[in-house]
N, C-alpha and C positions, 0 to 999 in steps of 0.2 A: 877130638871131643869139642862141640861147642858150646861158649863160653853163657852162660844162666846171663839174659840182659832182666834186670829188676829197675820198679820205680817204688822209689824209699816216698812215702808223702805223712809229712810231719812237723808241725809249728812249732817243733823244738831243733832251732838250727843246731846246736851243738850236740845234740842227740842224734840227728840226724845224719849227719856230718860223719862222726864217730863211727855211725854203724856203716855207712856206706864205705870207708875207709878199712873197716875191721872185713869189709864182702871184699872188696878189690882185693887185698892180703890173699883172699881165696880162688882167687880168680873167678869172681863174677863181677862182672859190668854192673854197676850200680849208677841210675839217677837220680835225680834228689830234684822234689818239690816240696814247698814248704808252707803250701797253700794249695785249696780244692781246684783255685781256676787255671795255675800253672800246671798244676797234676792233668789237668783234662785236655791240655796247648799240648804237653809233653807227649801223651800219649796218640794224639793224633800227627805229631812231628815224626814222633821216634815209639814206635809202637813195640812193649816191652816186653816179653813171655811170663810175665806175674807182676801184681801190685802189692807194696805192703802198706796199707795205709793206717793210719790213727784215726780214728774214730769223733774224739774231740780236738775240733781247729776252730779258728776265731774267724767268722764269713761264711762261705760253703763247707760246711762239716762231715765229714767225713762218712756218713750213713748217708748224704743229697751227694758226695761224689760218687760213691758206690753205686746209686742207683741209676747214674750217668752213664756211669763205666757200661755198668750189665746193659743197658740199653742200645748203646754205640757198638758196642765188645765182648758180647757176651761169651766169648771163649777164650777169653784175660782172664786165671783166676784169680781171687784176689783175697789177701790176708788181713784182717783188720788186728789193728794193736790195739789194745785200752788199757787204763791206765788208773787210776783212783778208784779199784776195788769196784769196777762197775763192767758186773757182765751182762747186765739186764741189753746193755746198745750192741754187745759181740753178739747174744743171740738174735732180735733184731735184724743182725747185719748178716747172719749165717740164713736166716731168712727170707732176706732179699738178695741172697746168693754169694755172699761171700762162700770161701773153703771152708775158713776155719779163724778162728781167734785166741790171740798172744795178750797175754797181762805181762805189762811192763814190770819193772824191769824184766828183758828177754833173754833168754839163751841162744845165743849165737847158733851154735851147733843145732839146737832144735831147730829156727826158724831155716835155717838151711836143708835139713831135712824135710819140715813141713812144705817147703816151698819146693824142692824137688820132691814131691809126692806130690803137691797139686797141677805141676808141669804135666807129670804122666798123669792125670788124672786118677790118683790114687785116693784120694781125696772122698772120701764119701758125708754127704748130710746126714743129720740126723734124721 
């Protein structure tokens, strides 16, 4: 079996850190950016089979990386996280093509499932 490579993108280093730590446990490859313009170097260096990004980051945010992404990559699919009760930017972002949107705090196990469902394109819009 091969192993789920992910790109963690999220301006909470310790959050970020955490969850990528809590993926490897599982055996997925996890990358970790912590800002829009590393996320965007990352994925043209080491190009991922899924993104999970956060929606709010301080610079390029999170809905202008997404729309990078789908432009470069449009066969990355990618997860947006939000966080402070705000789904008005997950939808938004399911819009401009993300899969699907996670309200922090996440379920490990879920995001592991939703992201293997968007790998096989299981994933459907609304």
């Amino acid at each position: 079996m091969n192993t789920m490579k992910v790109l963690l993108v999220d301006d909470e280093e310790e959050f970020v850190a955490t969850l990528a730590e809590r993926l490897e446990l599982r055996e997925i490859q996890a990358l970790v950016a912590t800002d829009g313009e590393s996320a965007l170097a990352l994925i043209e260096a080491d190009t991922p089979q899924i993104v999970v990004l956060d929606i709010i980051m301080p610079g390029l945010g999170g809905l202008e990386v997404l729309k990078r992404i789908k432009a470069e990559n449009p066969h990355i699919p990618v997860i947006l996280l939000t966080g402070r009760g705000s789904t008005k930017e997950g939808i938004k972002g399911m819009q401009l093509g993300a899969v699907d949107y996670l309200m922090k705090p996440i379920n490990i196990e879920e995001l592991i499932k939703k992201m293997h469902a968007a790998i096989k394109g299981e994933v459907s819009l609304p």
